[in-house]
C-alpha positions as CSV (number, residue, x, y, z in Angstrom):
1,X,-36.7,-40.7,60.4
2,X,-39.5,-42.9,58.8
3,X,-39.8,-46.3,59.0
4,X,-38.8,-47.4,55.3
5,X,-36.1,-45.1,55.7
6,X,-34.6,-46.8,59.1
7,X,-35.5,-49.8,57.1
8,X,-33.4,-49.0,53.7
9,X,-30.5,-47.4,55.9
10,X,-30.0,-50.6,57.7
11,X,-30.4,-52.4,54.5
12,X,-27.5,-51.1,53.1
13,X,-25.6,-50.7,56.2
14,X,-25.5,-55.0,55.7
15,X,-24.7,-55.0,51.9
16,X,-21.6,-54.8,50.4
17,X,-20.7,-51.0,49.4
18,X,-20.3,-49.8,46.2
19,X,-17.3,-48.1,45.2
20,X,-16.2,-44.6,44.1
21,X,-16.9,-45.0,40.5
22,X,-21.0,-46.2,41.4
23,X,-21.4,-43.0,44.1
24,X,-20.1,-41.0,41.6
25,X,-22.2,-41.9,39.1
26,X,-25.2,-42.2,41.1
27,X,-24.2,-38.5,42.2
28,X,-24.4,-37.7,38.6
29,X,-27.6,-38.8,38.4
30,X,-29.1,-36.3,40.9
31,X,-27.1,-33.9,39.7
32,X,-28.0,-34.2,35.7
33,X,-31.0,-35.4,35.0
34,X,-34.9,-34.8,36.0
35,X,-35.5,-38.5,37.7
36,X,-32.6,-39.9,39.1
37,X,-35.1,-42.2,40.6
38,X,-34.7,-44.3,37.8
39,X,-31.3,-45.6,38.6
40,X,-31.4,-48.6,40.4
41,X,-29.2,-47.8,43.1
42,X,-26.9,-49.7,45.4
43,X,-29.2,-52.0,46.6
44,X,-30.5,-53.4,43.6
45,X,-27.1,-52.7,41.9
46,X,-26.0,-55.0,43.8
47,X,-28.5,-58.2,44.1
48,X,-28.2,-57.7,40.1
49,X,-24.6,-58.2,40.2
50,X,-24.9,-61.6,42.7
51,X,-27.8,-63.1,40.3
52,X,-25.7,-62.6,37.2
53,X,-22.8,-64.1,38.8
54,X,-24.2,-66.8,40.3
55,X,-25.7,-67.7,36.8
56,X,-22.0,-67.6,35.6
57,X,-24.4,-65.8,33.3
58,X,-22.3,-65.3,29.8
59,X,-25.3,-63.6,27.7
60,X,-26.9,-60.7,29.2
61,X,-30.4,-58.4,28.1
62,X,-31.0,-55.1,29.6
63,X,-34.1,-53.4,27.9
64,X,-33.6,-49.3,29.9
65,X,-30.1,-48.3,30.8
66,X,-30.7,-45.0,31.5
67,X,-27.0,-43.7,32.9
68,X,-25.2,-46.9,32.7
69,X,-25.7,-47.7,36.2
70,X,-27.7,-51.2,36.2
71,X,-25.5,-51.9,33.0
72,X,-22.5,-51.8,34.8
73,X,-23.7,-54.0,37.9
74,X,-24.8,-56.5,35.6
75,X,-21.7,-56.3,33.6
76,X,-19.7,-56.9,36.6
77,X,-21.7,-60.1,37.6
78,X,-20.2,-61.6,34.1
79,X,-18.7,-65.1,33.6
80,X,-15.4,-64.9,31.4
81,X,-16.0,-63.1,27.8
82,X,-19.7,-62.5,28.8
83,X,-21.1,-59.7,27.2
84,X,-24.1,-57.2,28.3
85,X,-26.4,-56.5,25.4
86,X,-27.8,-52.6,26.5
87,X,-30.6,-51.0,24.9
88,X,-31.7,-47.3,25.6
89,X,-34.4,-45.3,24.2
90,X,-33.4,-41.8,25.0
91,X,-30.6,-41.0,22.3
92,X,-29.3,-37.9,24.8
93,X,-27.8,-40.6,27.4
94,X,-25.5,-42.5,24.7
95,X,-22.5,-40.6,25.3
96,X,-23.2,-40.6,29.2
97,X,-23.9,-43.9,28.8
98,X,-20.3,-44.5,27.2
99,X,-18.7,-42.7,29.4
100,X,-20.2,-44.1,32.7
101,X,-19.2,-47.4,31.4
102,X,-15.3,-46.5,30.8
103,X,-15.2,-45.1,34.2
104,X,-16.1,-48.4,35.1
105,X,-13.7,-50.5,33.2
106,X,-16.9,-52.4,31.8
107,X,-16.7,-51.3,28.0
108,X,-14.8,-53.9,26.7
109,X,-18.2,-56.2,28.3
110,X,-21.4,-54.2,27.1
111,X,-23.1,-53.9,23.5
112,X,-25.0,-50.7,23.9
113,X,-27.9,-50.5,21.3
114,X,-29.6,-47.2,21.1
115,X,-33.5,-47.1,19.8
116,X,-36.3,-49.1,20.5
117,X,-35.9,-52.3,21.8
118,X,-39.3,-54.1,20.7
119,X,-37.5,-53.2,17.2
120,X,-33.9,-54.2,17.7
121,X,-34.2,-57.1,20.2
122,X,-35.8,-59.9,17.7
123,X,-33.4,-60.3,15.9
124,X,-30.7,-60.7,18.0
125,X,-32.7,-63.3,20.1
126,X,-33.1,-65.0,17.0
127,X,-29.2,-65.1,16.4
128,X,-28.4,-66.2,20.0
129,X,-29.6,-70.6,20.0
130,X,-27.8,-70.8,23.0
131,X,-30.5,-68.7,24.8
132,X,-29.8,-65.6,27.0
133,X,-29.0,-66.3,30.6
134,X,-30.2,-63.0,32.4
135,X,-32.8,-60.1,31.6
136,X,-33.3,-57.3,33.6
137,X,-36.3,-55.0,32.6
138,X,-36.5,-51.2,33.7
139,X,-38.3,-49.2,30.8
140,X,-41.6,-48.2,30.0
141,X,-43.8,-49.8,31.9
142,X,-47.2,-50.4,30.1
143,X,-44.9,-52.6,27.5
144,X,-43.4,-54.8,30.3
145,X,-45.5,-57.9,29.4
146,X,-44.1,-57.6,25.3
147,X,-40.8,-57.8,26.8
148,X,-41.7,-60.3,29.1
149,X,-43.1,-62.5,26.2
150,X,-40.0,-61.4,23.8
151,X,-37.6,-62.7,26.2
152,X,-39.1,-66.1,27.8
153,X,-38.9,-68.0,25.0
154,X,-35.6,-67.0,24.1
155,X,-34.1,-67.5,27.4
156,X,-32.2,-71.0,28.5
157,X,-33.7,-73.3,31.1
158,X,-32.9,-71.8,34.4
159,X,-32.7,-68.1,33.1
160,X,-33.9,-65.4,35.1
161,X,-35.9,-62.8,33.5
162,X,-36.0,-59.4,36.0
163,X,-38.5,-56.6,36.0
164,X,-38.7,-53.7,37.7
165,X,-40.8,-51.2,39.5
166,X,-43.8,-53.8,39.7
167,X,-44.7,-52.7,43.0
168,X,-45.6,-48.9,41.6
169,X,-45.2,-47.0,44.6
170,X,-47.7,-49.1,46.2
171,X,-50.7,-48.4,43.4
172,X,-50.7,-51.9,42.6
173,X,-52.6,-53.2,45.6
174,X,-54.6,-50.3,46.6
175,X,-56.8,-51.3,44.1
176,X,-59.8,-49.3,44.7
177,X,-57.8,-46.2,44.9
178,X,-55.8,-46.1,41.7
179,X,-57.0,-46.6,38.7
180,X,-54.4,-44.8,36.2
181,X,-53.3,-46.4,32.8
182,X,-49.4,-47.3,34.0
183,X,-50.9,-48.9,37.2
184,X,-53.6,-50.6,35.7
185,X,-50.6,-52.0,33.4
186,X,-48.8,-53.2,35.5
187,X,-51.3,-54.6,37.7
188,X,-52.1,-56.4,34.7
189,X,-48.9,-57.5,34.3
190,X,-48.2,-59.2,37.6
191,X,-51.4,-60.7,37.3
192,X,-50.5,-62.5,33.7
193,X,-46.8,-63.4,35.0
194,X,-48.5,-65.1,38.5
195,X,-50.5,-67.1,35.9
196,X,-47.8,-68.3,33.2
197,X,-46.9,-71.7,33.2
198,X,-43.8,-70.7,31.7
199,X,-42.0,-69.5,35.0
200,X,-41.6,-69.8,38.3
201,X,-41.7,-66.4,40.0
202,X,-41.1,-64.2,43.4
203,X,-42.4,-60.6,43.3
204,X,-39.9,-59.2,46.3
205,X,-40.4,-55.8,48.0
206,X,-36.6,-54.6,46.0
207,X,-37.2,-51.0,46.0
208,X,-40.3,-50.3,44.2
209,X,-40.3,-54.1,43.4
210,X,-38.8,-56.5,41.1
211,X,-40.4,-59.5,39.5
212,X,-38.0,-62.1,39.4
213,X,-38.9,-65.2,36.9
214,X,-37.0,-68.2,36.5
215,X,-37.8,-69.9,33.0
216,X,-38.5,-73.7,33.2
């Protein structure tokens, strides 16, 4: 077995497991669709759910649900009548979406907004003064740093503002070996959030990494 694999075994062999409902989903997943990579997984699942909760976090952005997983993690780190605000690009998952969340008993707790989130986001920012309280970040990746700069200023002192996949499979710091458009993005990316006065951040080694930003 190799190393990161002994590593991520032992990982989860220490975390909390998930329950029926998540492994069936996350079965699904591999099953159904072409990149069931793109779920978030138990791991992260579950470090979602703790940060949410730990912000008794009542106002919730996710910008790329893909199958509902993340959405339900985060939905099940809520404070009392919190909701999840969902959005999702792909217009084919909506009713997997739906139904993922049902099986989870989380409907009742997540908004799921279907197109374009650079479109539909601003202005429900603009409708919440009370500022969001957690925003987790898993679509495409050369926009990260518009969502980034959608959300900061619209999130309450103390917020935490998640994005994922910042690590790209390692392209990021093999710099004079990749030199594709998503990796240059996101390179870029990590770069301009390291810089911005506006947060306090920790890049951890989450999977394929997650930039986690706490706004001032």
């Amino acid at each position: 077995m190799r190393p990161d694999a002994l590593l991520d075994s032992y990982l989860l062999e220490h975390t909390t497991s998930v329950d029926a409902q998540l492994e069936a989903i996350e079965r699904w997943a591999h099953l159904h669709t072409a990149q069931p990579q793109m779920l978030c997984g138990p791991y992260e699942g579950r470090l979602l759910t703790m940060l949410c909760s730990s912000l008794q976090a009542r106002l919730v952005v996710e910008i790329g649900s893909f199958v509902g997983y993340s959405t339900i993690c985060l939905a099940r780190g809520l404070a009392e009548r919190g909701m999840v605000h969902a959005f999702e690009v792909n217009d084919e998952l909506e009713d997997v979406i739906h139904k993922h969340l049902s099986l989870c008993g989380v409907d009742d707790s997540v908004l799921l907004h279907m197109g374009d989130a650079l479109t539909l986001l601003p202005p429900l920012l603009a409708s919440w003064p009370e500022g969001v309280d957690m925003a987790f970040v898993d679509a495409g990746k050369r926009q990260n740093r518009q969502f980034y700069d959608l959300l900061v200023p619209k999130m309450r002192p103390g917020g935490i503002v998640v994005v994922d996949n910042v690590l790209w499979d390692g392209k990021v710091f093999d710099e004079k070996k990749h030199h594709d458009a998503d990796t240059l993005s996101m390179r870029a990316f990590n770069y301009y959030v390291q810089r911005d006065g506006r947060t306090e951040n920790i890049l951890l080694p989450v999977r394929d990494g997650i930039m986690l930003c706490v706004v001032k």
